[in-house]
C-alpha positions in Angstrom: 109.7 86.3 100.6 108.6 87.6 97.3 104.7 88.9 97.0 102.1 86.7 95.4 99.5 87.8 93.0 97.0 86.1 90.5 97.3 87.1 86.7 93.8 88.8 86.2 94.3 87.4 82.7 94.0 84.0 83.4 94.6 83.7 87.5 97.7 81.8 87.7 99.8 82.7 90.6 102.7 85.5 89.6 105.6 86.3 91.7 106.1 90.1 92.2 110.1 89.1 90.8 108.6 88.0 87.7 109.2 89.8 84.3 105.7 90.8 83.4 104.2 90.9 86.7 101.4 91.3 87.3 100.4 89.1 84.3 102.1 85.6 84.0 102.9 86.1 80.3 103.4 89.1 77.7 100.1 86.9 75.8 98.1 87.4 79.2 99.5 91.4 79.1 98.5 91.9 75.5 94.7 90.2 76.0 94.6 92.4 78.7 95.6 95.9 77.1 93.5 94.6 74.0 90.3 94.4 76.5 91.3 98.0 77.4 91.6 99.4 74.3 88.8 97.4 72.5 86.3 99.1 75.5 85.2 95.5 77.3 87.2 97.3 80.3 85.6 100.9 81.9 86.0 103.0 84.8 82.5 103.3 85.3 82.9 106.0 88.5 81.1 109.2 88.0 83.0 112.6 87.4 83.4 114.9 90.5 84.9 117.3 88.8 82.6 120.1 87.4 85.5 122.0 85.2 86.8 118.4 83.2 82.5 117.9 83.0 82.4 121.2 81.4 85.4 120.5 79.2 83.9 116.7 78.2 81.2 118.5 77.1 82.8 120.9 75.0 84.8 118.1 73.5 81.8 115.6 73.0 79.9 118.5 71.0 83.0 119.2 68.5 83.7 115.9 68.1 79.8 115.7 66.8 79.8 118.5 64.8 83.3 116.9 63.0 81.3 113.8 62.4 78.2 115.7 60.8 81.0 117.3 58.5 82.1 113.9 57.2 78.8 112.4 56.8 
């Protein structure tokens, strides 16, 4: 027996077998990558991780000091 999930696009029922499983459809695959990539999706967990904090930081303040440089 194949495994059963629902599309988290639009919750119909999707067979592990089927092609774009785990959404129903490549439309339901694409509204979901464009929800990832347009920011309505985050992983809103803190960081642990004191070196990648230190290394966000780092990055956050150049990318600033880039966009002063344009303005």
């Amino acid at each position: 027996m194949s495994k059963a999930l629902f599309c988290p696009t639009c919750r119909k029922v999707v067979l592990a077998t089927d092609e774009y499983f785990p959404f129903c459809t490549d439309r339901c695959r694409l509204l979901d990558l464009g929800k990832w990539a347009s920011g309505d999706y985050k992983i809103s967990s803190p960081i642990q991780d004191p070196d990648l904090l230190e290394e966000l930081a780092r990055s956050n303040k150049h990318n600033r000091q880039n966009d002063d440089d344009v303005n």
